[in-house]
N, C-alpha and C positions, 0 to 999 in steps of 0.2 A: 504494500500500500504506500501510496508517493503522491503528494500533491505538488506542483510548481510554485506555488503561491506562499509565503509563510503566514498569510494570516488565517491559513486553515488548519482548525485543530484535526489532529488526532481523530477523536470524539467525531467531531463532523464528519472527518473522511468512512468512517464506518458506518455512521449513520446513512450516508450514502449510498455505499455499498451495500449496505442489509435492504436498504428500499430500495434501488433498482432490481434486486435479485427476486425481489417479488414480482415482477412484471415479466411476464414469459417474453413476451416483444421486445423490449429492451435489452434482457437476457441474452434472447438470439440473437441479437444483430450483433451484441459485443462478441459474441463467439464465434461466429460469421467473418464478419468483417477480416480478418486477419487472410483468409481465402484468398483476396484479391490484391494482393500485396499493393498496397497504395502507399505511398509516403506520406511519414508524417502525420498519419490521420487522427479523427478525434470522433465519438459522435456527442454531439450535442447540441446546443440550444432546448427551443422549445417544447422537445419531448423530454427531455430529461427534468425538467422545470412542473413541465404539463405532468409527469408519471407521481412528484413528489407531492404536486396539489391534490391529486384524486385522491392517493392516499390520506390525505388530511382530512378530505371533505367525505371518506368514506365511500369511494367509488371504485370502479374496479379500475386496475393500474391503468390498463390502457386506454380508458375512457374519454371520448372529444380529443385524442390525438391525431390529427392531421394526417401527419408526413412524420419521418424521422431525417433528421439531419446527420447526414454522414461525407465530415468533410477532409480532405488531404490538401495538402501542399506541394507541388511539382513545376515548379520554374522552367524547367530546363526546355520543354515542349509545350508552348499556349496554346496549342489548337484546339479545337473543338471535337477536333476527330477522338484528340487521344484521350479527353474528357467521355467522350460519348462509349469507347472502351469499356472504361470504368463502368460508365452506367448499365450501358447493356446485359456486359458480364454480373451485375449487382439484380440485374432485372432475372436473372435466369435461378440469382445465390438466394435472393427471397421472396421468389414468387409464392409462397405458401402464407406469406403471413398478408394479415389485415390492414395493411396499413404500408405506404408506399414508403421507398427507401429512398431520399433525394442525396444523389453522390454529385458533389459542388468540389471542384479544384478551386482553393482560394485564390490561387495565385491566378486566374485571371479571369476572378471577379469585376474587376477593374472595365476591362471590356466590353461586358455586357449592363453595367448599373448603369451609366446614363440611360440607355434607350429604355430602363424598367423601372427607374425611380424617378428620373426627369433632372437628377443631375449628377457629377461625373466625381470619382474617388482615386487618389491614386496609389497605387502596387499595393499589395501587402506583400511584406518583408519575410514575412513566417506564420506558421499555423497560429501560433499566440498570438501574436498582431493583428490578424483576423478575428479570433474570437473576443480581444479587446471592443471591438466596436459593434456585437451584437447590440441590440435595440434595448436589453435591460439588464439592470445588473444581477438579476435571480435568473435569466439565461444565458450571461457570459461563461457558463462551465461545459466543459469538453472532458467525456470520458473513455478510457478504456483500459483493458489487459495489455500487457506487453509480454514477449516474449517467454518471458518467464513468470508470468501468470500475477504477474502484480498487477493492482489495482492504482491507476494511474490517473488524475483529476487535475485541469488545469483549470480555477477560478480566480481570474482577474480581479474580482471584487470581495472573492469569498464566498461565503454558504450561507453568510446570517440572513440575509432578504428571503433567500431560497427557501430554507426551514421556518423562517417569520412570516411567511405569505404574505411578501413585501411587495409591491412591483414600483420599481422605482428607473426613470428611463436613463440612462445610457446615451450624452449626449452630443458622445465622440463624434457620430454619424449621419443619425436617424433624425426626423425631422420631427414638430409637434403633431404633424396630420397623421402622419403613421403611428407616432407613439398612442394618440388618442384615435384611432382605428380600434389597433392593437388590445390597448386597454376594456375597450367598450364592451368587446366582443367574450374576452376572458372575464370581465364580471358578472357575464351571462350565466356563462357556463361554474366559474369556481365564487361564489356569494361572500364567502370568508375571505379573499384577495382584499388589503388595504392599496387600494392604489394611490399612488403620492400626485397629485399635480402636476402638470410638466413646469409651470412657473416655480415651484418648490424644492425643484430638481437641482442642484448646482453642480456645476456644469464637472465630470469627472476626468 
């Protein structure tokens, strides 16, 4: 067990661990994943965020999950081609489960956000850098097994929002329309989420 971050306890890091392993989906993909040898990858975001809320709220792990975010880092080749690789081969690794597996190259995100957000970002540098500027700080964590079966967590901001049923935005990136999209939508679904204002936000 290994976090990146030191303001992650111990304590949290297994806390972690013990609620994702409840979620068969989440379970598989970490165990999965390693199949398609990707660089540098992570999965995270919003399911890992989303699996620790249902649990809170009492709901079954994978409940109102989307997509799962399963992301790597690979510089060396920005095409789409070698992207689409990835996907296909992920298309075939978890066709059984409920829930789609979305395989994103960070590295060249860059690319393709203007024409899907309406304005433009530039490189990320490494998979951490990436996950710095997800949309909140209860889903800047990226997880998974490494080789040697350790339990592996990179949280930028930490775990306390996460475990707090905090949602608080992330303003590295992400604009107020999306964050208040974003927000609207998830207090439908999780009723116990405090979500912070984005004017309340400062800025991280």
């Amino acid at each position: 067990m290994q976090s990146g971050c030191d303001h992650v306890s111990t304590s949290q890091l297994q806390h972690l661990q013990h609620a994702l392993s409840q979620s068969r989906l989440i379970a598989t993909v970490l165990e999965r994943a390693p199949e398609l040898d990707m660089q540098n990858w992570y999965l995270g975001a919003g399911c890992i965020a989303q699996t620790i809320w249902n649990l809170q709220h009492g709901f079954d792990a994978a409940s109102n999950i989307k997509d799962c975010d399963l992301v790597y880092y690979a510089d060396q080749d920005l095409s789409s081609e070698a992207e689409s690789a990835f996907i296909e081969r992920g298309k075939q690794l978890f066709s059984d489960l409920n829930v789609p597996v979305e395989i994103v190259n960070q590295a060249r995100v860059h690319v393709w956000y203007k024409k899907h957000f309406g304005y433009g970002i530039q490189p990320y540098h490494s998979i951490e850098q990436a996950i710095n500027t997800w949309p909140t700080t209860a889903t800047c964590v990226g997880v998974k097994y490494d080789q040697r079966g350790r339990f592996i967590v990179y949280a930028p901001y930490g775990l306390s929002d996460l475990f707090g049923l905090i949602v608080r935005a992330n303003k590295t990136q992400i604009t107020e329309e999306i964050y208040t999209r974003k927000v609207e939508r998830w207090k439908g679904i999780w009723p116990r989420l405090t979500i912070v204002p984005w004017q309340e936000t400062q800025g991280i």
